[in-house]
C-alpha positions, 0 to 999 in steps of 0.5 A: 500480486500484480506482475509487470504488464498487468493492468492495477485495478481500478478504482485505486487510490494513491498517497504521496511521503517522504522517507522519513530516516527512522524508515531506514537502515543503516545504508538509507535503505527503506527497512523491508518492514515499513512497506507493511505500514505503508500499505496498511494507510493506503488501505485506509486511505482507500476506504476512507475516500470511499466514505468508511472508516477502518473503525466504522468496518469494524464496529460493523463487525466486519475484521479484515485481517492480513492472512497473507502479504508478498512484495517484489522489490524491483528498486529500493526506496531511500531516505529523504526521496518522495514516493507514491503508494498506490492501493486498489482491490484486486479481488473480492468475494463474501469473504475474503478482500484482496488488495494489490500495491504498487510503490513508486517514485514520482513524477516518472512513475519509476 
């Protein structure tokens, strides 16, 4: 995980959406469980712009399962609001990928 004041890793790739309402509940709040999906695109994203496809990784043989998942929410994101979704490797071995995220809100940055 990254914490406040460390530096994201680099290279990183970043994506921009808009809530869409179905990413809500009932008080316009992003539902916890769709950041999950927005960092599994941003993965995606990430090995596309490194020329492989997700598909291409695994038709190689090689599965890259998430064995483990920890988000601190420091705002809450909301319905109809534009936010970046950032993605970099943090760490890597033979066998294991480590991914950091970041969610934010432009053009601040907040």
């Amino acid at each position: 995980m990254i914490r406040p004041g460390e530096e994201f890793p680099s290279p990183d790739t970043r994506f921009r959406l808009f809530v869409s309402y179905g990413e809500t509940d009932a008080m316009g709040v992003v539902y916890y469980g769709n950041y999950a999906h927005w960092f599994e695109r941003a993965r995606g994203q990430f090995m596309r712009e490194r020329g492989l496809s997700y598909a291409e990784v695994e038709r190689r043989g090689v599965m890259l399962p998430v064995r483990e998942m920890s988000v601190r929410y420091l705002a809450p994101a909301r319905y109809d609001e534009e936010v970046v979704v950032r993605a970099g490797i943090s760490q890597w071995s033979r066998a294991s990928v480590t991914f950091a995220y970041q969610v934010f809100g432009p053009p601040d940055g907040s």
